[in-house]
DONU-123885 format. One record per residue: x, y, z of N, C-alpha, C in turn; residue in three letters. Coordinates in steps of 0.001 Angstrom, whole numbers, plus 500000, padded with zeros to 6 digits. Example, Ala and Ser with C-alpha at 12.3 -4.5 7.8 and 13.67 -1.06 7.14 Angstrom:
BEGIN
513190 / 494310 / 507800 / 512300 / 495500 / 507800 / 513200 / 496700 / 507800 / ala
512850 / 497750 / 507080 / 513670 / 498940 / 507140 / 512900 / 500030 / 507870 / ser
! end
This chain:
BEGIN
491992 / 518886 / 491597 / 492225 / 517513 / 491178 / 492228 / 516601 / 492406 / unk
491567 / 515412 / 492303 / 491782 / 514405 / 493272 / 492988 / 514024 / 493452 / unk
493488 / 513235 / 494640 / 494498 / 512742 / 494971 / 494572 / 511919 / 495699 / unk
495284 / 510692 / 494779 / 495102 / 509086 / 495240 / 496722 / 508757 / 496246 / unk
496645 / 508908 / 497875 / 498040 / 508008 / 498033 / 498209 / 506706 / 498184 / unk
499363 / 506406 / 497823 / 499108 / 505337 / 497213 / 501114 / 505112 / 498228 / unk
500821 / 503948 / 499441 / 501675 / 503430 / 500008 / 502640 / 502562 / 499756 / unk
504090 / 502813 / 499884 / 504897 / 501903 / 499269 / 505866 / 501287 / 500307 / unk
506055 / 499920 / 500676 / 506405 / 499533 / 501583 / 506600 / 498161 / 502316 / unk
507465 / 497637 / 502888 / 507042 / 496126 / 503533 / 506273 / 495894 / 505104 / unk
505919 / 495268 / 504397 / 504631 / 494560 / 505889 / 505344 / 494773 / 507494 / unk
504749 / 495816 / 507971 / 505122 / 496042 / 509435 / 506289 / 497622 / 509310 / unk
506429 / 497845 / 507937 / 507298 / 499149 / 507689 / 506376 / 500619 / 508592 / unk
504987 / 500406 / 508641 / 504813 / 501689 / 509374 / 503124 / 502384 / 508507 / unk
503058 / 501494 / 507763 / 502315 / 502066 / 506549 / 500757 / 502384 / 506982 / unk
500069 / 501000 / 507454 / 498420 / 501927 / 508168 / 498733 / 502151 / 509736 / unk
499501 / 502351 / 510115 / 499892 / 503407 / 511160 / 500023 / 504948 / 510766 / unk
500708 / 505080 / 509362 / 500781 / 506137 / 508970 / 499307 / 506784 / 508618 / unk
498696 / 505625 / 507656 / 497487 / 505951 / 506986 / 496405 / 506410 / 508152 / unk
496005 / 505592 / 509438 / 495371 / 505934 / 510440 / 495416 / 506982 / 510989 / unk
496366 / 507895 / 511096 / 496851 / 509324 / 511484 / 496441 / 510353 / 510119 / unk
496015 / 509952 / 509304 / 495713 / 510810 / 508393 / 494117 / 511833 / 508642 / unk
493099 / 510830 / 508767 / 492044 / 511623 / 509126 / 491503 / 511777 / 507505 / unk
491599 / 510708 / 506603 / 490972 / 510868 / 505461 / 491017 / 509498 / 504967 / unk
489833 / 509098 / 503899 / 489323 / 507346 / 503978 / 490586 / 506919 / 503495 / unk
490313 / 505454 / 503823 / 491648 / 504380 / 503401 / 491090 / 502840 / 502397 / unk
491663 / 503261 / 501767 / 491258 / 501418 / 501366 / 492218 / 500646 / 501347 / unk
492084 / 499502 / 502205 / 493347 / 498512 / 502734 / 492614 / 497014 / 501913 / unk
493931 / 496586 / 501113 / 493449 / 495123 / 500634 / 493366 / 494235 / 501768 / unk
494153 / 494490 / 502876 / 494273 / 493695 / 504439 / 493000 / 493687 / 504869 / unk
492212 / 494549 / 504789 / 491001 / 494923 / 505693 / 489598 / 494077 / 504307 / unk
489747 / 494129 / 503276 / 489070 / 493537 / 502514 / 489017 / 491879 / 502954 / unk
490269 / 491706 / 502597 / 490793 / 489860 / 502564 / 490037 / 489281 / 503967 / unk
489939 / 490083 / 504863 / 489613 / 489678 / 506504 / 488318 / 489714 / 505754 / unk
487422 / 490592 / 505863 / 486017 / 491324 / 505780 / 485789 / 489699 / 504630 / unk
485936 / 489800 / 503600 / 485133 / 488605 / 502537 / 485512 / 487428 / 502825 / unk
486759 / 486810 / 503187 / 486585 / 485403 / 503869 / 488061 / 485337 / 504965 / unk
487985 / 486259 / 505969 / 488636 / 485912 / 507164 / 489534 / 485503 / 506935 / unk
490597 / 485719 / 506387 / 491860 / 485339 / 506459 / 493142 / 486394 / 505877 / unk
494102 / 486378 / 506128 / 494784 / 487342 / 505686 / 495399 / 487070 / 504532 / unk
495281 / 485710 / 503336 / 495511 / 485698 / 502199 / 495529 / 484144 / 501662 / unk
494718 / 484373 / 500887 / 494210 / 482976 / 499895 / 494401 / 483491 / 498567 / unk
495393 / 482929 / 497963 / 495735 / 483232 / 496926 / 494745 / 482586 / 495513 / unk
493701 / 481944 / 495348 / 492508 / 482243 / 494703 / 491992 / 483422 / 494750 / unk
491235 / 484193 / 495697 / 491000 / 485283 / 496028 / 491169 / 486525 / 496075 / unk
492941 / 486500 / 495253 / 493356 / 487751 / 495179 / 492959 / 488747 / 493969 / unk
492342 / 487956 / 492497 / 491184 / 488423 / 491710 / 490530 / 489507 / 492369 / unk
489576 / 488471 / 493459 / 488191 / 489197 / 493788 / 489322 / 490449 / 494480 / unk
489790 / 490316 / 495684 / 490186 / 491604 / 496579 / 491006 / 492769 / 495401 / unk
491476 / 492507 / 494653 / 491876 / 493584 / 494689 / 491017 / 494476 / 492781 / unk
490448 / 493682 / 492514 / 489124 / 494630 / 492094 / 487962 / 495017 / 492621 / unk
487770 / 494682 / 494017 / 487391 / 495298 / 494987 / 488020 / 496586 / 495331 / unk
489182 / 496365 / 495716 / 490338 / 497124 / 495930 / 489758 / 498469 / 495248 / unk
490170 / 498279 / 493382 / 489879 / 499140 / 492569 / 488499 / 500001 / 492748 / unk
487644 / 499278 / 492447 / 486420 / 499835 / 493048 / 485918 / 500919 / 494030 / unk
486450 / 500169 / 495229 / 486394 / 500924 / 496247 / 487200 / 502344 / 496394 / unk
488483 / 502229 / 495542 / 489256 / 503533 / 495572 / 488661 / 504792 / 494361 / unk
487852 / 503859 / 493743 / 487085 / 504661 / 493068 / 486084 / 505244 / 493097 / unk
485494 / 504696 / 494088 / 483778 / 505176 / 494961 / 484337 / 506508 / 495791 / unk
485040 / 506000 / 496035 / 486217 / 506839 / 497400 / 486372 / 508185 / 497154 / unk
487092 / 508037 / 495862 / 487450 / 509284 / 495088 / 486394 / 510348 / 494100 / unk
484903 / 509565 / 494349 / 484335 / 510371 / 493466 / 483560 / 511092 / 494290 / unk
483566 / 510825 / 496288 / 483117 / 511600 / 496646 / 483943 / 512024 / 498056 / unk
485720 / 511937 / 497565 / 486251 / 513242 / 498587 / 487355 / 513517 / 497677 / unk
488110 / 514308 / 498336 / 489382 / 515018 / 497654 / 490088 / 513674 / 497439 / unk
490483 / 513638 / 498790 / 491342 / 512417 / 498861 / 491441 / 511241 / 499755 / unk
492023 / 509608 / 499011 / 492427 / 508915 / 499968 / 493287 / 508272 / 499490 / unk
493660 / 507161 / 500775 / 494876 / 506385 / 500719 / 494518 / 505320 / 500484 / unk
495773 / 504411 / 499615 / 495712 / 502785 / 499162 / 496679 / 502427 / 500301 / unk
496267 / 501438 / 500859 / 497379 / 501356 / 502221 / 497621 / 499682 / 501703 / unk
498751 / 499295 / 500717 / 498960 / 497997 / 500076 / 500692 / 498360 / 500038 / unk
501393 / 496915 / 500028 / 502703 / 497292 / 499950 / 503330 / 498003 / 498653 / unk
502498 / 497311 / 497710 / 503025 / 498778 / 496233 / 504294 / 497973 / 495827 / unk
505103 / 497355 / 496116 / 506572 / 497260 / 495787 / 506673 / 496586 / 494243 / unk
506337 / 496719 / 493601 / 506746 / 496263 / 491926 / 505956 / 497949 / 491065 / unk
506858 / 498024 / 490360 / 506467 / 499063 / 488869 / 505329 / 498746 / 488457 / unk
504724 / 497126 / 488542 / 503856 / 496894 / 487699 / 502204 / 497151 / 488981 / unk
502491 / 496283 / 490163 / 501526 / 497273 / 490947 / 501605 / 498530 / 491476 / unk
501903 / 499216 / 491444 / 502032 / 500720 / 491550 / 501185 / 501472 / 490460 / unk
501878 / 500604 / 489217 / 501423 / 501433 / 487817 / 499636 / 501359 / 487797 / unk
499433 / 500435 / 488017 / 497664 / 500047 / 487968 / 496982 / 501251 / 488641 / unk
497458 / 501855 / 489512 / 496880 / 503106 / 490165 / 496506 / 504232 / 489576 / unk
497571 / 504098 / 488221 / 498047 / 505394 / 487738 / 496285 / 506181 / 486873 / unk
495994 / 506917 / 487047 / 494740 / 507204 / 486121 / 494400 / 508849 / 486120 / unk
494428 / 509495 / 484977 / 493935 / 510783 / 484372 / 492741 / 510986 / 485286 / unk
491860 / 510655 / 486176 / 490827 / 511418 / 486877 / 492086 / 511512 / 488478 / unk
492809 / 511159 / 489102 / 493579 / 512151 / 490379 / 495193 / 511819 / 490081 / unk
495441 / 512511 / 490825 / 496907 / 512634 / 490995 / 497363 / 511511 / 492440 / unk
498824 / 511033 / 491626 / 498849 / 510542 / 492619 / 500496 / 510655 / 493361 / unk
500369 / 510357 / 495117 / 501207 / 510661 / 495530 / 501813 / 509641 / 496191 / unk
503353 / 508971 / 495940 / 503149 / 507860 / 496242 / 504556 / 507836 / 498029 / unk
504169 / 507285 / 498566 / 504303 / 507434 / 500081 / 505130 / 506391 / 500414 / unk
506480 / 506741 / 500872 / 507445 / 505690 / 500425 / 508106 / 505344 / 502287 / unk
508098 / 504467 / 502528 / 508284 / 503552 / 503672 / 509688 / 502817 / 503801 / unk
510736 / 503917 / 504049 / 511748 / 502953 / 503826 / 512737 / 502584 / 505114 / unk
511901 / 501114 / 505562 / 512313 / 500496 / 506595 / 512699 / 498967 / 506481 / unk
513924 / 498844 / 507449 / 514631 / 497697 / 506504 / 514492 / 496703 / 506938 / unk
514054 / 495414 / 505925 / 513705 / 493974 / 506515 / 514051 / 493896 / 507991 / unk
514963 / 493914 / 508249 / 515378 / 493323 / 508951 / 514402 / 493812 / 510503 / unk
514067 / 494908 / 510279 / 513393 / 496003 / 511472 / 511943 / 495457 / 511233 / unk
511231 / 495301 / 509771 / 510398 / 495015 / 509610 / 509790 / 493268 / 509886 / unk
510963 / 492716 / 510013 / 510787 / 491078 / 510785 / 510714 / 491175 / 512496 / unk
511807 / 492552 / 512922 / 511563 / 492440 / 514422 / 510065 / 492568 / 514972 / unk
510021 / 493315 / 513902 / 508458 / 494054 / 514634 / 506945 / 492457 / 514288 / unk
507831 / 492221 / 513492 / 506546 / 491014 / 513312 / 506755 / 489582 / 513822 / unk
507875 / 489663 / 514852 / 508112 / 488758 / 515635 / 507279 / 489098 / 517168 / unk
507821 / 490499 / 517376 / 506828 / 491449 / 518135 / 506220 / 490899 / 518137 / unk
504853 / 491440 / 517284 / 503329 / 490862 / 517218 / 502917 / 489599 / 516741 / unk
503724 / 488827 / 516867 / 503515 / 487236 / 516515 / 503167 / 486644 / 515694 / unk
503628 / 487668 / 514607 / 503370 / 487199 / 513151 / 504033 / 486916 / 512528 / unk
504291 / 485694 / 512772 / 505378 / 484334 / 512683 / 505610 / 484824 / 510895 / unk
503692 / 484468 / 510428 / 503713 / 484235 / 508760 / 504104 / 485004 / 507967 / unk
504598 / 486332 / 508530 / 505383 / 487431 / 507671 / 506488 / 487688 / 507488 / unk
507443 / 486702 / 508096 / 508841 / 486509 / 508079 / 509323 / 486402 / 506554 / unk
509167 / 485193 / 505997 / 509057 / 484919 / 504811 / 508548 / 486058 / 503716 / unk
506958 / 486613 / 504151 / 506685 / 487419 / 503053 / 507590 / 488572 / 502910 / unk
508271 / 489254 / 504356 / 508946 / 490017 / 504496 / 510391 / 490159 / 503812 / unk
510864 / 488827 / 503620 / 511617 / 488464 / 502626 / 511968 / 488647 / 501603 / unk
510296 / 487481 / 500666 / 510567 / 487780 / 499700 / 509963 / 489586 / 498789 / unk
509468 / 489645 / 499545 / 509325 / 491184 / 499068 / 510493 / 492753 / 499264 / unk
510993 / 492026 / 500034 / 512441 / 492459 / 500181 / 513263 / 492499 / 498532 / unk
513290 / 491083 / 498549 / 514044 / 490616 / 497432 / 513509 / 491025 / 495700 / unk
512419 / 491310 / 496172 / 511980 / 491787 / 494863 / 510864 / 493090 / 494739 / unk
511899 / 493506 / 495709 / 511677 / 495590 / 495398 / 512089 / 496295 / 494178 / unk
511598 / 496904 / 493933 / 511216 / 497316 / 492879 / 511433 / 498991 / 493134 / unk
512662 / 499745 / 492996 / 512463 / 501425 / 493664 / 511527 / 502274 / 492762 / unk
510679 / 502935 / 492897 / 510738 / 503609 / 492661 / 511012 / 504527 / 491215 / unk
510473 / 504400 / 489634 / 511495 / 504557 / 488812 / 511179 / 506291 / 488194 / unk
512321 / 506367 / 487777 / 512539 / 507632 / 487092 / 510991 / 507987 / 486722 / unk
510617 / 507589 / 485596 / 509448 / 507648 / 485046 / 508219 / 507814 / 485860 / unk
508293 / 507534 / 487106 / 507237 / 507269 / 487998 / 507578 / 508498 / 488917 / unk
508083 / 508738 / 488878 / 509472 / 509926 / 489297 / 508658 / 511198 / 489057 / unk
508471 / 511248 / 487501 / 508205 / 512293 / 486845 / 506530 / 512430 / 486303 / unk
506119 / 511544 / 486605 / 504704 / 511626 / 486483 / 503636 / 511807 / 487737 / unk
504293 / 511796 / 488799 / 504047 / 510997 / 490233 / 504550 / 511680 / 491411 / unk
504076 / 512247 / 492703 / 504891 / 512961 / 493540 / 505247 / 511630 / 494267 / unk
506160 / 511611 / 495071 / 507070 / 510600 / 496502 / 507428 / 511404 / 496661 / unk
506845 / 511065 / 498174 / 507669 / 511628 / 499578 / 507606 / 510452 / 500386 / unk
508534 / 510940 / 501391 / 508848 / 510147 / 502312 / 508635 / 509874 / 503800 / unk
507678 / 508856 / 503788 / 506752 / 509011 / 505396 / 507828 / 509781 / 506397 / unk
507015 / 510682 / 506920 / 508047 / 511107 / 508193 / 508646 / 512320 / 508046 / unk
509105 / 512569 / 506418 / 509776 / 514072 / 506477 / 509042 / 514901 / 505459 / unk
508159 / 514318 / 504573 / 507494 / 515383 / 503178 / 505834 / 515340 / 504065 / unk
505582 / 514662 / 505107 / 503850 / 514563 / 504989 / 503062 / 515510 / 505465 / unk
! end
C-alpha cells in the first residue's frame, strides 16, 4: 500500500527540515505559491495551489511508494481532505510551541509569520480520536 505523510504543525516548527532529510518526494504548498506567482500567499490563489497541491500528491503517489505533504495540517477539516482508500496515511506531528516557533521566525526575518504563528496556534485542532484510529501519528523525532 502507498503511503501519504502528511505534516502537522506551525510555521518554523521543524516540518521541511524534517521532510528534506527524508530522501523521498515532497509536495510543499510553500514551494507551489512561490513557483505560480512569487509570493508566499495571496489569498485568491489558494483555490488554484492547493488543487495543485492535490494533484501533484497524486502523480506522486502513482509512481513511488511514498511521499510527504509538507503543509501545516492543523484543522480536522484539512487533514481530513488527505484521507483516501488508494494509501495510507501517516500523519507527522510537530509539537513545537508558538512561542519557539516565533523565535525562530524572528531569526530568519520573518517578521510576517508572527501573526500567522498565532493565529494558528489559536486554532489547533489535535489530532482526533477518530483520526487516531484510522491514521498512524508519530512524532517527529522519536517514531521516524
Amino acid at each position: 500500500m502507498k503511503t501519504l505523510y502528511v505534516t502537522v504543525g506551525l510555521p518554523r516548527s521543524g516540518k521541511s527540515t524534517w521532510a528534506d532529510k527524508q530522501g523521498i518526494p515532497i509536495v510543499c504548498p510553500d514551494d507551489i505559491r512561490l513557483a505560480s506567482h512569487g509570493r508566499a500567499y495571496i489569498p485568491d490563489f489558494e483555490p488554484f495551489v492547493w488543487a495543485i497541491t492535490k494533484v501533484m500528491v497524486k502523480a506522486l503517489l502513482a509512481r513511488h511508494d511514498t511521499v510527504i505533504l509538507d503543509a501545516t495540517n492543523m484543522t480536522v477539516k484539512r487533514r481530513k481532505q488527505w484521507v483516501d482508500d488508494s494509501w495510507d496515511i501517516v500523519f507527522v506531528r510537530f509539537p513545537v510551541s508558538a512561542d519557539e516557533c516565533i523565535d525562530r521566525a524572528i531569526k530568519d526575518k520573518r517578521y510576517d509569520l508572527i501573526e500567522v504563528i498565532r493565529g494558528m496556534n489559536e486554532t489547533y485542532e489535535f489530532i482526533s480520536a477518530y483520526e487516531r484510529f484510522t491514521c498512524s501519528v508519530v512524532t517527529a523525532g522519536q517514531d521516524e
